[in-house]
N, C-alpha and C positions, 0 to 999 in steps of 0.2 A: 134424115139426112145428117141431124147434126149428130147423130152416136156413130155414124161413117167416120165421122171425119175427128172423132175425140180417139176412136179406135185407133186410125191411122196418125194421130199423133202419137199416140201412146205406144206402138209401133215404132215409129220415129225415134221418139226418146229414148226405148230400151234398146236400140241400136250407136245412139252417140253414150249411151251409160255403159253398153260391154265393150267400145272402144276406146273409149277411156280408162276405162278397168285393163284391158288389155294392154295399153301404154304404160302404165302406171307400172305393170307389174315385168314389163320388162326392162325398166328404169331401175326399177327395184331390184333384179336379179343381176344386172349390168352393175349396179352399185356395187350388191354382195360380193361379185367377185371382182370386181376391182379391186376393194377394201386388200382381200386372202390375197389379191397375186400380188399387191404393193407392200404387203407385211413380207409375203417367201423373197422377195427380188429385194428387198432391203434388209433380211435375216443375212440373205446369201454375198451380198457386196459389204455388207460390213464386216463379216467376219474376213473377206480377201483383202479390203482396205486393212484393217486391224492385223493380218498379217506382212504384208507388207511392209506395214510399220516397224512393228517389231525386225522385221530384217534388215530392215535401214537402220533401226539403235543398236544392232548387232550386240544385242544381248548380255551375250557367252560365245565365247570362241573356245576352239579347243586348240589347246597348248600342242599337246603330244598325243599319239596314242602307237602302242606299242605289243607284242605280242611278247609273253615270255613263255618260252618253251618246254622247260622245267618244271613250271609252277603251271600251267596249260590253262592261263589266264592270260585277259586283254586288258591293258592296261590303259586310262581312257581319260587324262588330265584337261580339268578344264578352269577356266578363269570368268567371273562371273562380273561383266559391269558397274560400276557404282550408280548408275543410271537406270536399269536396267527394271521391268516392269516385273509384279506378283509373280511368280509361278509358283503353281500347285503341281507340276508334274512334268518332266523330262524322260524322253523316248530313244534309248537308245536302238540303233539298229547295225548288227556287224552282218556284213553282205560280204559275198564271194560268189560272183555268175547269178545264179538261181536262186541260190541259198541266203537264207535272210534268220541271224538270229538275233531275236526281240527282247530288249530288258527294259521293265519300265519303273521309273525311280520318283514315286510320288512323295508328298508331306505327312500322308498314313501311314509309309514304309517302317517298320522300324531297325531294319536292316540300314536302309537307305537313306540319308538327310540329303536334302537339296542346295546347295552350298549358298552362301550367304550373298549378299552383294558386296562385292570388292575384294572378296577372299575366290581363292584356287581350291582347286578339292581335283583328289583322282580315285575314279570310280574302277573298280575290276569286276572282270565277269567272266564266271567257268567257260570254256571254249578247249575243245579238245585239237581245235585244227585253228589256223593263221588264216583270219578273216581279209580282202586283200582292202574294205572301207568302214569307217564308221560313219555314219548317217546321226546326229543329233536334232530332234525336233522337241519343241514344246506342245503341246498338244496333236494338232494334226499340222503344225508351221513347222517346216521345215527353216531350221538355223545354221546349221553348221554343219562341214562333213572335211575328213580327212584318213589320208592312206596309213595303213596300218604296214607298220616297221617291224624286225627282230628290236627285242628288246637286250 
């Protein structure tokens, strides 16, 4: 009678041991992915906070931007902050409807320097036709944009 009944404990037991094991490990996978979604959901609002930012210390504004016809360049003056935070790289974009053409003006450029803080700089870029905006971002933040005139 009593190896019945050691049996049927031991029975017992290895059923309160695989549901504990069972809890344990769904705590465990609940953990794991909470950790990954509160890392992606705090990658992706920081970098929206952090733009926004930068759009409120407006940066860089652009002075003028111009088309000359003769020379079948766009001419693209900008004035840079004394405030105004690191960049490593400037995104020009001249748009017409559909049409989008992209210049991008980094600190490796050596055509290209990124204009200082406090100082003005105008950038040109080949363009065979009169783009009707320019579009300026720093990285993927959108900063500044303005209509493109005869020059």
């Amino acid at each position: 009678m009593q190896n019945i009944t050691n049996e049927l404990d031991k029975k017992a037991i290895s059923n309160i041991v695989v549901t504990i094991l069972i809890i344990f490990l769904a705590i465990s996978s609940i953990t794991i992915l909470a950790v990954f979604l509160s890392k992606y959901v705090k990658e992706n609002t920081d970098y929206e906070k952090s733009c926004i930012s930068m759009q409120l210390k407006d940066p860089i504004k652009i002075e003028s931007a111009c088309f000359n016809k003769s020379s079948q360049e766009t001419k693209t003056s900008l004035i840079r902050n004394e405030n105004s935070p690191e960049i490593n790289f400037l995104v020009f974009e001249l748009k017409k409807g559909e049409l989008i053409n992209k210049f991008v003006c980094s600190s490796d450029c050596k055509n290209c320097a990124i204009l200082p803080k406090g100082n003005s700089k105008s950038y040109y870029v080949d363009s065979s036709e009169q783009f009707e905006k320019v579009h300026l971002s720093i990285g993927n933040c959108p900063i500044a944009e303005k209509e493109i005139i005869p020059c």
